[in-house]
Every structure is written in C-alpha cells, then in structure tokens.
matplotlib code that plots the C-alpha trace (Angstrom):
import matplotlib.pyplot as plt

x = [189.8, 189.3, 185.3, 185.6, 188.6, 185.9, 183.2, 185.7, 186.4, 182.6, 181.6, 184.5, 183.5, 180.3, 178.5, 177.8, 173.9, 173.4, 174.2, 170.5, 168.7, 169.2, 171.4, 170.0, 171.5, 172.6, 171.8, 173.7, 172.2, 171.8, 169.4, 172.1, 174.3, 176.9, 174.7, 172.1, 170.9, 171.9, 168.9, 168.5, 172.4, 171.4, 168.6, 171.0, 168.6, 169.0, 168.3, 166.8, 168.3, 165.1, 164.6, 162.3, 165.1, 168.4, 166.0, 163.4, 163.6, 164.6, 161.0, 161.9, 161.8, 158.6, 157.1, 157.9, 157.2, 160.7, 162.9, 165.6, 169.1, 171.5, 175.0, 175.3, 177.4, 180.9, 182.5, 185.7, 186.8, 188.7, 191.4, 189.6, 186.8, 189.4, 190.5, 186.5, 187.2, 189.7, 187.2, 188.2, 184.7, 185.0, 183.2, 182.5, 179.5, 180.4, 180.3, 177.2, 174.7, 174.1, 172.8, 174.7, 174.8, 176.3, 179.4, 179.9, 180.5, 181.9, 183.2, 182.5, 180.1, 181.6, 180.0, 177.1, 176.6, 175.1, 172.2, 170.6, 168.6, 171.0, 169.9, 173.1, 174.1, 172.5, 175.6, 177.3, 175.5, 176.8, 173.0, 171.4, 169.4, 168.8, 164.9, 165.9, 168.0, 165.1, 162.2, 163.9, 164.7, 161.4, 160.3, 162.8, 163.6, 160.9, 158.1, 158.3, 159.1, 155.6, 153.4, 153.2, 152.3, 154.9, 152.9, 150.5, 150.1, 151.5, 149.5, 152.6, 154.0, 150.3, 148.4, 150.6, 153.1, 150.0, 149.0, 152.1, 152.4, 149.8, 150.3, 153.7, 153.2, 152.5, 155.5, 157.7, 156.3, 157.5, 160.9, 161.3, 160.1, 163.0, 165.2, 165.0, 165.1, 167.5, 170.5, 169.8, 171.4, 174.4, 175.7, 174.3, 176.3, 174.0, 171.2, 171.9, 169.4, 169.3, 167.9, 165.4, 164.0, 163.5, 161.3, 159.7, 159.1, 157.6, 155.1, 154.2, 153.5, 151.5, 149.0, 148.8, 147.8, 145.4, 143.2, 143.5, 142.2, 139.6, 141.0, 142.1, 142.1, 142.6, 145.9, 146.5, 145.7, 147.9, 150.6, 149.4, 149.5, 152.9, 154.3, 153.2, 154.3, 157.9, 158.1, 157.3, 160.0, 162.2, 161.6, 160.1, 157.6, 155.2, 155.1, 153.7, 151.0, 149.8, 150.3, 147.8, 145.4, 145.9, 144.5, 140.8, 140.3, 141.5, 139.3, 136.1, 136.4, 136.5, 133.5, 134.3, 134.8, 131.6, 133.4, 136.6, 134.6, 133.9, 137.2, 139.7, 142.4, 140.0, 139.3, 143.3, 143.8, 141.0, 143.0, 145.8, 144.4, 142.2, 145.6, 147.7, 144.8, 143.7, 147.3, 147.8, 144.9, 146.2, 149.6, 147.6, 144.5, 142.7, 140.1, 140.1, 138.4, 136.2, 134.3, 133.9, 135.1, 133.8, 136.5, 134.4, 131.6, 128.7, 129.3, 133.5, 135.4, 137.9, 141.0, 144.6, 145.6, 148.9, 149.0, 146.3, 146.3, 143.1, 142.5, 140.0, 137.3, 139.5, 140.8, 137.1, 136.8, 140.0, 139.0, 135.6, 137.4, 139.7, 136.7, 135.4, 138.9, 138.8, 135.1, 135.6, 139.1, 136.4, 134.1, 133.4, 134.4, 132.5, 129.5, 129.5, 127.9, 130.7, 133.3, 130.1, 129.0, 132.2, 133.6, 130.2, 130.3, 134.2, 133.5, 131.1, 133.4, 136.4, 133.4, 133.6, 136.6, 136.8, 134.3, 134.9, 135.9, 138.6, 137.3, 140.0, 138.8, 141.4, 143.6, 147.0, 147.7, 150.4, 153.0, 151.4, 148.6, 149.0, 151.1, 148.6, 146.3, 148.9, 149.8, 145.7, 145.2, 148.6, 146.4, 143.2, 145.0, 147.4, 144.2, 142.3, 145.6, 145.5, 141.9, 142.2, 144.6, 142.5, 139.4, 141.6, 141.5, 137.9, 138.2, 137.0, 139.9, 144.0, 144.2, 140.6, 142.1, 145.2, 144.6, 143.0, 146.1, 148.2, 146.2, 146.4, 150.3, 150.6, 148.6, 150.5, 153.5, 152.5, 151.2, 154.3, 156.4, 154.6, 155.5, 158.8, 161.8, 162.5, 158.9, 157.5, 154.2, 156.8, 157.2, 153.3, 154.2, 155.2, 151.9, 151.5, 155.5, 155.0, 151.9, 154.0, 156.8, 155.2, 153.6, 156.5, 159.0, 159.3, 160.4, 163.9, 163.7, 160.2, 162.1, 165.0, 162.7, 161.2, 164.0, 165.7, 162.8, 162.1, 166.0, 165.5, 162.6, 164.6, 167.8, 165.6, 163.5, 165.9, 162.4, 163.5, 160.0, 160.7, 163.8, 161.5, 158.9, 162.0, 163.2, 160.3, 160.4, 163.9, 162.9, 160.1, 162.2, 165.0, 162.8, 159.6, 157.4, 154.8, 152.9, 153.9, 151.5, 152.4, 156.1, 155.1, 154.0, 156.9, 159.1, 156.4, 156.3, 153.5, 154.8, 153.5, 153.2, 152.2]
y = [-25.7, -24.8, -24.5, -21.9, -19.8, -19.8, -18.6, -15.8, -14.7, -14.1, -12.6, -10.3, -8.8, -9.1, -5.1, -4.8, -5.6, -2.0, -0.3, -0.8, 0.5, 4.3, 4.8, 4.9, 7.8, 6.1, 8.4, 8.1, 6.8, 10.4, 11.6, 13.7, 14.4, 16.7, 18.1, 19.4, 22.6, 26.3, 27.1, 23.7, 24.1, 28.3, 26.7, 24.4, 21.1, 17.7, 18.4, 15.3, 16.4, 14.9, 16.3, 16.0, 18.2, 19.8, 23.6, 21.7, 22.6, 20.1, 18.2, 19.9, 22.7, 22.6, 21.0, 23.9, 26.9, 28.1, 29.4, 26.7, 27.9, 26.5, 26.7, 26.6, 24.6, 25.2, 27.0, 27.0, 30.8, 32.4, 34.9, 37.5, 36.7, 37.3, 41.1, 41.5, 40.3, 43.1, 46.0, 45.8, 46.3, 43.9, 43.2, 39.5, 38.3, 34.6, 35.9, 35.5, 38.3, 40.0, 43.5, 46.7, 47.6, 44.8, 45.0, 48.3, 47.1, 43.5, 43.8, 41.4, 43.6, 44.7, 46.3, 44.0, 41.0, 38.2, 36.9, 33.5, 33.2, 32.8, 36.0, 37.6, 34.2, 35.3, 37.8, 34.9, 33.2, 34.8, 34.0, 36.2, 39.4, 42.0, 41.0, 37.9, 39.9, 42.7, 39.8, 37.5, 40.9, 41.9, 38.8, 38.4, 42.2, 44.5, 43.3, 42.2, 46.1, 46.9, 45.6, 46.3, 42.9, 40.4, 37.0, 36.0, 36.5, 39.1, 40.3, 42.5, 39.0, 36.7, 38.7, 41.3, 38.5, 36.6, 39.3, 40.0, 36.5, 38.3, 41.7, 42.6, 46.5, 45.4, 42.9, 46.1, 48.4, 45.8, 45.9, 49.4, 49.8, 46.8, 49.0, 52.0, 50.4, 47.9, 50.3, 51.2, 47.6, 48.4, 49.0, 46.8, 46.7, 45.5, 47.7, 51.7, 54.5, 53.5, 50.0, 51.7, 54.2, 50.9, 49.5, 52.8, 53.3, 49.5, 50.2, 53.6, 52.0, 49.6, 51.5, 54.2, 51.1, 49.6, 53.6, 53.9, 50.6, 50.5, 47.5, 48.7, 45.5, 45.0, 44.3, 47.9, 49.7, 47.5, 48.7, 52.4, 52.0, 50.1, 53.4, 55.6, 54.2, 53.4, 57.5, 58.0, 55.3, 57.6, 60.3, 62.4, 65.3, 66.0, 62.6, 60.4, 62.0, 62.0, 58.2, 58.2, 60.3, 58.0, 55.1, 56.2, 57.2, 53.7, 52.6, 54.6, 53.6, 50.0, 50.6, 52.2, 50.4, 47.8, 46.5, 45.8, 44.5, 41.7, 39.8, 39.1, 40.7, 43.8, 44.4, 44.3, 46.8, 49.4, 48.8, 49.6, 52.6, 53.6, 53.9, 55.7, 57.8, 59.1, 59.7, 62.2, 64.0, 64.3, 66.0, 68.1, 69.0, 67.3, 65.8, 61.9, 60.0, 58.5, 58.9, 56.9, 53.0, 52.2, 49.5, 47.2, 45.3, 45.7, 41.6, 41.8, 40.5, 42.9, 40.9, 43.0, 44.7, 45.0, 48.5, 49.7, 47.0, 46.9, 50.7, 50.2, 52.1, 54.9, 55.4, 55.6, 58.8, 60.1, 60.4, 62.2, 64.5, 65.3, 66.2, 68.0, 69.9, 70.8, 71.5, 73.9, 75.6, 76.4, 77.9, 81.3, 82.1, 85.8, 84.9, 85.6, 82.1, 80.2, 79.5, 78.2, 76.1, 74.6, 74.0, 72.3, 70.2, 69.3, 68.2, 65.9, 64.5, 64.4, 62.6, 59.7, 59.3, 59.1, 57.0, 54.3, 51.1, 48.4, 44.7, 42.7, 39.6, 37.9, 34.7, 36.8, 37.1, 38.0, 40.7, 41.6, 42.3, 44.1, 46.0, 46.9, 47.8, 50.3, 51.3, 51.8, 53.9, 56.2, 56.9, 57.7, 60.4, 61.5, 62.2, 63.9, 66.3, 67.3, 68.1, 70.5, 72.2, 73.1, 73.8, 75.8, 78.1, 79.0, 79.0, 82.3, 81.9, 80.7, 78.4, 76.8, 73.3, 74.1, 70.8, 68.5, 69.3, 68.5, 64.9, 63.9, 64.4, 62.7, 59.7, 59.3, 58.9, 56.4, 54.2, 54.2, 53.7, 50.1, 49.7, 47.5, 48.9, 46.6, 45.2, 45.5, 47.5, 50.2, 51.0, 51.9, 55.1, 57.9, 59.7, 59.7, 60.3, 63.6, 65.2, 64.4, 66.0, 69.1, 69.6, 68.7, 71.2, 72.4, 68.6, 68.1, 64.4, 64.2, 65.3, 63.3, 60.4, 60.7, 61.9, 58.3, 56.8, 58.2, 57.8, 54.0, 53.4, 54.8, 53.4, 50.0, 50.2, 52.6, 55.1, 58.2, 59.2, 59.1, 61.6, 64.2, 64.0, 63.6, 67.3, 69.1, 68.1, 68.9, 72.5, 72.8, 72.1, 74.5, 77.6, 76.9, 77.8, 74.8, 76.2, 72.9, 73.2, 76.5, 75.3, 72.3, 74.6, 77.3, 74.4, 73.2, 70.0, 67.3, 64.5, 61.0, 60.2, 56.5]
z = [199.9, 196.4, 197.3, 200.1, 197.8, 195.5, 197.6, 199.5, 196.1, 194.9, 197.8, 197.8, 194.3, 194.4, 195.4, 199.3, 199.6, 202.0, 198.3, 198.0, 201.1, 202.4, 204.9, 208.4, 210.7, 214.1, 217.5, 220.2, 223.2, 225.0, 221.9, 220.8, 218.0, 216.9, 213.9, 215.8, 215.6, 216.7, 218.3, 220.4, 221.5, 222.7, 224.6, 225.9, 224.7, 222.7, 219.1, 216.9, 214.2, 212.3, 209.3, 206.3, 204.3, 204.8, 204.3, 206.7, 210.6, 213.0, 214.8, 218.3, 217.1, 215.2, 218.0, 220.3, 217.3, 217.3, 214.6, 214.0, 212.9, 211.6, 210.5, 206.7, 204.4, 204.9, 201.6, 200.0, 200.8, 197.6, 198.1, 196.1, 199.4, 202.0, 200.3, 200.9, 204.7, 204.6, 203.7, 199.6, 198.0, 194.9, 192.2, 191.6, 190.3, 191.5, 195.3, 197.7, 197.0, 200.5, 200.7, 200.0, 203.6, 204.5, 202.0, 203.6, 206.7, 206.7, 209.6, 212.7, 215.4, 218.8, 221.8, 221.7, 224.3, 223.2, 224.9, 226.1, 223.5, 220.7, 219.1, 218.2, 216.6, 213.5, 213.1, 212.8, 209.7, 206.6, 205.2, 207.9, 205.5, 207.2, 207.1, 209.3, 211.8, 212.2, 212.3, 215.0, 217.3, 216.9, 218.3, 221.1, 221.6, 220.9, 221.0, 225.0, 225.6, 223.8, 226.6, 230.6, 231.4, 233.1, 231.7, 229.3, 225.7, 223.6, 220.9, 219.6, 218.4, 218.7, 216.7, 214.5, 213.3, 211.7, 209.5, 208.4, 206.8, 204.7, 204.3, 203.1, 203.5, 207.5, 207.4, 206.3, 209.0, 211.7, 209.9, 209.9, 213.5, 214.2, 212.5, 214.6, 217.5, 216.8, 216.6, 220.8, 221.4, 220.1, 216.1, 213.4, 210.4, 207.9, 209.4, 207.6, 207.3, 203.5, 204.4, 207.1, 204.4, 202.1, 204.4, 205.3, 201.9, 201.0, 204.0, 202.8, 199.3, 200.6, 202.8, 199.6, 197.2, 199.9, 200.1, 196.5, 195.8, 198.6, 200.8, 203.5, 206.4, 209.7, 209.0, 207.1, 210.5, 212.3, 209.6, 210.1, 214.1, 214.1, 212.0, 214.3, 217.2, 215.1, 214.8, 218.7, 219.8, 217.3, 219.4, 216.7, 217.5, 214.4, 211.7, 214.5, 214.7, 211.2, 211.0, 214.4, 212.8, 210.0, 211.5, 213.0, 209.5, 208.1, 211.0, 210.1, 206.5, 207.7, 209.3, 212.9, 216.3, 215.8, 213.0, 214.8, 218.1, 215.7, 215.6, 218.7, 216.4, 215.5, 219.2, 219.8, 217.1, 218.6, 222.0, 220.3, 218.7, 221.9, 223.9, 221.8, 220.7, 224.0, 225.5, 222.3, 223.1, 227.0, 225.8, 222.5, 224.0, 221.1, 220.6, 220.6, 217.5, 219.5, 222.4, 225.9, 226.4, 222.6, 223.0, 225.4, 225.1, 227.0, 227.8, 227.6, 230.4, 231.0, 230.8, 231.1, 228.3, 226.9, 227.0, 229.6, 232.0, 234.0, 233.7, 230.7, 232.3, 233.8, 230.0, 228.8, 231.5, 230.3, 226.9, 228.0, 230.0, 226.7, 225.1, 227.6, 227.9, 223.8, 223.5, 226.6, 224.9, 221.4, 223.8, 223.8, 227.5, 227.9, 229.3, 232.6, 233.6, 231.4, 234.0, 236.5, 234.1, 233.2, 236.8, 237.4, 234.4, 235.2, 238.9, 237.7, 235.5, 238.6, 240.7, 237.5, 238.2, 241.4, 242.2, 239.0, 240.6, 239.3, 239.0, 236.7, 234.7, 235.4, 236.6, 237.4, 241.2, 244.0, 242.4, 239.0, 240.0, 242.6, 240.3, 237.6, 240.5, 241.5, 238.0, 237.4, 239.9, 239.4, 236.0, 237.7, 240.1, 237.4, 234.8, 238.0, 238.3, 234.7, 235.3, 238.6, 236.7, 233.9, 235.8, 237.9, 234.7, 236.0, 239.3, 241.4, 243.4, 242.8, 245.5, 245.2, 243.3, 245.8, 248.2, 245.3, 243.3, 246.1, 247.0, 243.4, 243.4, 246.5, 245.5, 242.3, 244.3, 246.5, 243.9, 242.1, 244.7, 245.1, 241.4, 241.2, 239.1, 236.1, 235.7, 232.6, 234.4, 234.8, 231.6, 231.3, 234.1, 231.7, 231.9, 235.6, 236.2, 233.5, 235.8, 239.3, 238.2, 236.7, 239.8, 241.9, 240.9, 244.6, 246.0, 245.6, 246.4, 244.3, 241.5, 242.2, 242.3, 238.8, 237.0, 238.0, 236.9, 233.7, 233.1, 234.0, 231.3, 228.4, 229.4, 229.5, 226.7, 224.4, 224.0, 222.5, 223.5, 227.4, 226.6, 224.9, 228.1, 230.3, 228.4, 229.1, 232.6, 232.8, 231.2, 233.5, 236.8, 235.6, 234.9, 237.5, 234.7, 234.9, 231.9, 229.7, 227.2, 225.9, 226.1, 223.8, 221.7, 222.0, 220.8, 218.1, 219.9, 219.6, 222.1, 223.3, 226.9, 226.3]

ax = plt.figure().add_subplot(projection="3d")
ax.plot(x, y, z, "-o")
ax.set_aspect("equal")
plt.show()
C-alpha cells in the first residue's frame, strides 16, 4: 500500500513528459478545421490550415496561386476606438495606422454586393490598405474586362502583374487605373481622389526617373500604356493621348518593334500598343507610329489576342489605310489628277481588305470562335466604311460610294447580331458599333439596336469611354449632321474607340 501511495504521489508531481515535444495540431477526419482560411471558406473548399507561420499562407492555397486571407488577431477594442467607430477623428498614436482616407470614412460600405469570390471580404479586415483592395480587384475585376476573349490566358494579370513585382512606378499605374475604375462598383471609402493622385503621381515619378536616367524597360511602357488606357476608361478626351504617344517613343528609344518581338512579354506590349495606337489614329485622322502588321512575325502563329482577336491582319490594313487617310489630308489637292490618283490608290487598298482572309492559330472552338470570327470581320467592313466615306471626298459624283457604303453597314450588322450579349468578345464592338450608327441615322430600329448596345458595354464594363462615343452618336442622330470628325473637333475632343 505504502509502495503504490508512493508511486501515485511521484508521478503526480513529477512535470507531464508532452512539456517536452511540440504540440501536434489534430484534424478532424473531414480535413477540416475551424481555423481555416477566408479564401478557402469563399471558394467553399477544405482548408489545411498548414502553415510554416502565422504571416505564411495556408499550402492549398499556394498550391493553387491564390491570395490567402485571413482574419486577423482579435483585439481588445478601447472606448477611445469605439468614438472613432462613431465618426470622432482622434488622435492616438497607440491606434492602428490606416491611411487618411480611411479615418475619413470609417464607416462600413453599403450598396455594394459581395461576390463569390470573397472579394469584398477585404472590407471586412481592418488590415486591408488601400493597395491590397485596388491589387486584388485588379485581379478579379478589371483585369477580365481588359480582354475580348472568353478563355485562356490573360496577359493583363500573366504578364503585367510580373513586372510589377519589379517596377514600383508600374505597380502604381495598376493602382491608379484600379482606382478609377474601382468607384463604378459602388463607393469605396478608403479609395479618395487624394489617394488616386498619390498613385498617379508615384507612376509619373517613376517613368520621369526611368527617361532621365536612360532605363526605360519593357516594364516602363507597360506603365506608360496602362496610364493611357487608365485616362480613356476615365472618360477623358486630351491626357490619354499624350500618355499613347508616350509609349512609341519609350518604344523607339528601347529600340523599336524588333526589339520587343524578342520576348513573349515584349510582343504583348507592341499588341498592346499596336491596338490602342491604330484605333487613335481611326477617330484623329493621325498617323499611327508605325506602319503595317510590324507586330507579327514572319513565322508567328497567330494565336487570339486579348484585344484584337484574330483580326491581326485586318488591323495591319487599318493602320495603312490611316496613313494613307493623313498623307492624303497634307496633300496639296489642286492638281487636277489628285482626286484620280487618290480614289485609285484607295481602292487598292479597299481590295486589301476585302480580299485578306482569317486563318486563326488556334485550339478554341464552337461559340468563341465563331464569335471572334464575327467580331473580325464587323472590323473589316467597319474599317472598309470609314474608307468609302473618305474617298467619297474625291469622288466625281455624290452617290458613287452610295451602295458600298450601304453593303458595309449592312454587313456590320449582321455580324454583330451573331455576337452574344454579355460575352466578353462584345466588349471589342465599339469601333464597328460607332461607323453603323453614324451611317444609320435614318434606321430607327438600327439605331435602337446600337444605342442598347453601347448602353450594355458601359453599364458592364463601367467605360466612361463608351459614353463619350455613345455622345457623339447621340449628337449625331439628334442633328443628322454625320460630319463626326469636325464635331470631334468642334468639342475639342480626341476620343478612343478601342
């Protein structure tokens, strides 16, 4: 008896032996737990919760490349923290730095709905900067809205998100296009015009330092391109344009198109550029930077393109008919053989395009592409229209473009109908919907037609850009007066129809 008291009594002080090995976490049998994280409970998956770290991401989540939230440490909350709750701006050195914008406007955001994919969750974190908020709705948001195709890659986030791991000045142009765009989803509190003209300004800074210094990259055109196309989303009419020009002459200082054909990123970026480029010269009646297709190799394989589909060829014909159109505008148009020449010269080009056949590289099928077929060809016959209306400048008689004019409108039409609504190939319709609708001013139910349509892009994509082209059609349909270039320039307006 005495024996066993004695051994109950030294085990019973002596220190539990699991003191000296780390404590194992136990799963439950389903490969769930309770601690798992935000972004495997949005997605509606089992979460291993296995991490190196409590800053470290959980192994799901690296192995799928996904962002993984999280819901911080719970804090004790102070009453002078709940007067800041009830809009009292306070200053307390001891409280969580956060932004200026978002002590403005603690509080909680309505009129937004939260989506599937946990976005809006952020709102929720008191951690979440305003750089986290613009980068994840950049990647989940915008970016989709930048490219016409339905599947595949998406060099918006593939190959611009890279490069802004390295190049801050980029990383700050992708903020502040975020930021413009972000409000069309509903208010963002910690999102002001104040932290927008931060970023603008950081991205500004950084493409000044990169000229003077002599290192401009790959990745500063991508930072010049992205704040272009962040002043054309904005709907603005002049600035975008400078930041376009901008770019070819980054891109001729880093050695022109042959340089960028180099690199899968650097043939992206002249893409990019290419696009943008030749559908300012259709609305300015400038001159693109370059000249022809210098986008594709001889040996390419003309996959889709995020922005021009499988219309690379047709583009190249475009942009030779835009400098056709401006060489012809600096001509001196006395001689009595100038408008001969010119309509000659012009039908050759309208033959070009005509005949130029579509043969896609590519492994897409059913639905898609037969809609970037459709979507290719509305380009062909909308870039043939803006040409019979110049040449019919020249022409010995009004009505001698009459019946071409009238095809080309016809075949835009029918190729858009066969376009879906609420496909992403829609949105890449602005240009042939503009040249149908200045030419169809007399069809009610034409102009019923693209008016819905245009109103569906910007309603879908929040493009201030598609209201200013939507105006001038409106403009043009309420006066008859089809002369849209000399209202662009009545109204001192330099406008994107990409």
């Amino acid at each position: 008896m005495d024996s066993s008291i004695s051994e109950t009594t030294s085990t019973a002080t002596s220190p539990p032996a699991s003191n000296d090995r780390p404590i194992r976490r136990r799963f439950a049998t389903t490969g769930r737990v309770r601690s798992g994280c935000l972004t495997c409970k949005a997605r509606k998956k089992k979460c291993d919760d296995q991490r190196a770290g409590s800053l470290e991401p959980c192994q799901s989540c690296v192995r799928l490349g996904l962002i993984c939230e999280r819901l911080p440490q719970r804090k004790v909350v102070l009453p002078q923290q709940k007067k800041l709750r009830d809009g009292e701006i306070l200053d307390n050195k001891s409280l969580p730095s956060r932004s200026p914008s978002r002590s403005e406007s603690p509080q909680p955001i309505s009129g937004i709905t939260c989506g599937n994919n946990g976005f809006m969750t952020l709102y929720s974190l008191d951690s979440a900067s305003p750089e986290r908020i613009l980068l994840k709705y950049y990647v989940e948001r915008l970016a989709p809205l930048c490219s016409i195709l339905q599947h595949g890659g998406n060099e918006f986030r593939n190959v611009l998100l890279p490069m802004a791991i390295d190049d801050s000045s980029l990383l700050y142009a992708l903020f502040t296009y975020a930021s413009i765009h972000a409000p069309s989803s509903g208010p963002v509190p910690c999102i002001t015009p104040h932290t927008r003209l931060r970023f603008e300004s950081e991205a500004a800074r950084g493409l000044a330092e990169a000229i003077r210094q002599n290192s401009v990259s790959e990745s500063t055109i991508a930072c010049a391109l992205i704040c272009s196309t962040a002043e054309v989303v904005s709907g603005d009419t002049q600035r975008w344009s400078i930041h376009l020009r901008g770019a070819g002459h980054l891109i001729e200082q880093l050695g022109g198109p042959e340089r960028l054909r180099q690199t899968s990123d650097g043939r992206f970026l002249l893409r990019n550029f290419a696009y943008h480029d030749i559908m300012a010269a259709l609305s300015t009646s400038w001159r693109p930077r370059f000249r022809g297709a210098y986008w594709i190799d001889d040996d390419s394989c003309l996959s889709p393109d995020c922005l021009m589909g499988i219309a690379h060829q047709i583009l190249g014909h475009i942009s030779d008919m835009c400098y056709f159109i401006a060489d012809t505008n600096d001509q001196d148009d006395s001689s009595p053989a100038f408008a001969s020449s010119t309509t000659r010269r012009g039908q050759s080009l309208a033959q070009l395009l005509l005949s130029q056949t579509l043969i896609p590289c590519t492994t897409l099928s059913g639905s898609e592409l037969e809609s970037l077929l459709h979507h290719a060809e509305a380009f062909r016959y909308a870039a043939l229209l803006r040409l019979y209306r110049f040449l019919s400048r020249y022409a010995a008689s009004s009505t001698t473009y009459v019946t071409q004019v009238s095809e080309c409108v016809q075949s835009i039409m029918t190729h858009m109908y066969q376009v879906p609504p609420n496909l992403y190939c829609e949105l890449g319709l602005v240009f042939p919907l503009f040249m149908a609708g200045i030419e169809g001013l007399d069809d009610k139910v034409k102009v019923s037609y693209i008016r819905n349509r245009l109103q569906n892009i910007e309603s879908w994509t929040g493009f201030q850009h598609v209201s200013r082209v939507r105006e001038v059609l409106e403009s043009v349909w309420s006066t008859g007066w089809t002369d849209w270039e000399t209202l662009l320039n009545t109204l001192d307006w330099q406008i994107s129809l990409a």
